[in-house]
C-alpha positions as CSV (number, residue, x, y, z in Angstrom):
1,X,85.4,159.5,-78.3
2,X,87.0,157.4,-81.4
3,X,84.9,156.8,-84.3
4,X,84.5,153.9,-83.9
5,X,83.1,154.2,-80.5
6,X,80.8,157.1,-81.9
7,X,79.8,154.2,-84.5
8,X,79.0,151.7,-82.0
9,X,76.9,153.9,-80.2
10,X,74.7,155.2,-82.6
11,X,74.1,151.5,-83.5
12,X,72.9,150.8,-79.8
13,X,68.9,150.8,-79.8
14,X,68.9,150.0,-83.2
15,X,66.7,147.2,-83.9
16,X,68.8,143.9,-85.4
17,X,67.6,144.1,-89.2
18,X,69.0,147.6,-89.1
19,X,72.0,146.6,-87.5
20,X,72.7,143.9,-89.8
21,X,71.7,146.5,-92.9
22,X,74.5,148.2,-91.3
23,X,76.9,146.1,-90.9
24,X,76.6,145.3,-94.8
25,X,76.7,148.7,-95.6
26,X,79.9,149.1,-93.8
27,X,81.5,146.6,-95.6
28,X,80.7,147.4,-98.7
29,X,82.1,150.5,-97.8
30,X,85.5,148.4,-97.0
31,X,85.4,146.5,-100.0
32,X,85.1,149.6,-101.8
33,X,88.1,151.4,-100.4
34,X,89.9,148.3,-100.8
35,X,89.0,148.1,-104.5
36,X,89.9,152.0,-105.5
37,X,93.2,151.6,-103.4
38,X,94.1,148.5,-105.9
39,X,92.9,150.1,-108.9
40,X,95.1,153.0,-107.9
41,X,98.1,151.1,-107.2
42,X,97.7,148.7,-110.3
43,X,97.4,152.1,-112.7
44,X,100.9,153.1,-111.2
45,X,102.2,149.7,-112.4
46,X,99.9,149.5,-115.3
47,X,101.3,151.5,-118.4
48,X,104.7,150.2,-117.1
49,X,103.6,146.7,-118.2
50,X,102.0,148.0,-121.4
51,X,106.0,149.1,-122.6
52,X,106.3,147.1,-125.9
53,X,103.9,145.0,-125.4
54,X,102.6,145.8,-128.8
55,X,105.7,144.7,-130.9
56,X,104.6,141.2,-131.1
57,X,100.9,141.7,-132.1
58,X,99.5,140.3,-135.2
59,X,97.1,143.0,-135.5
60,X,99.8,145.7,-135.8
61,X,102.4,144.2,-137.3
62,X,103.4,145.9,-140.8
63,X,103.8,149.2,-141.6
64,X,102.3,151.4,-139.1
65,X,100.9,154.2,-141.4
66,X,98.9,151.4,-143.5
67,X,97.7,150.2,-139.9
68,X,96.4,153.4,-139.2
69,X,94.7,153.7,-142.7
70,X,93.0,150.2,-142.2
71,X,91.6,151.5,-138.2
72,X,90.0,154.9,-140.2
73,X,88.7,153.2,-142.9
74,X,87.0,150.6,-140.7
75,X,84.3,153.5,-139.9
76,X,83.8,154.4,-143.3
């Protein structure tokens, strides 16, 4: 027996409302898995994209060690 088979019988006798609560549930569960399978693929691609994509920002441009002493001393 497939899974999905197994599935669709333990939904038989079910009364409707819980059918339909499980129906949603199953696709959230889809939407889900489709949503951690982008994420994963778009983090593969992601720091590619990030590659110099600094070098035209106004909020680091100028000498990098007086950046970095203007970020600390923002918490002081």
């Amino acid at each position: 027996m497939t899974i999905q088979e197994r599935i669709l019988k333990a939904s038989e006798g079910l009364p409707e409302a819980v059918q339909v609560e499980l129906l949603d549930f199953a696709e959230f569960l889809r939407l889900r898995y489709q949503a951690v399978t982008c994420r994963v693929a778009a983090k593969e691609d992601s720091l590619a994209t990030l590659f110099g994509g600094l070098e035209k920002s106004e909020t680091f441009k100028g000498d990098p060690v007086e950046i970095q002493r203007g970020l600390r001393d923002e918490w002081n």
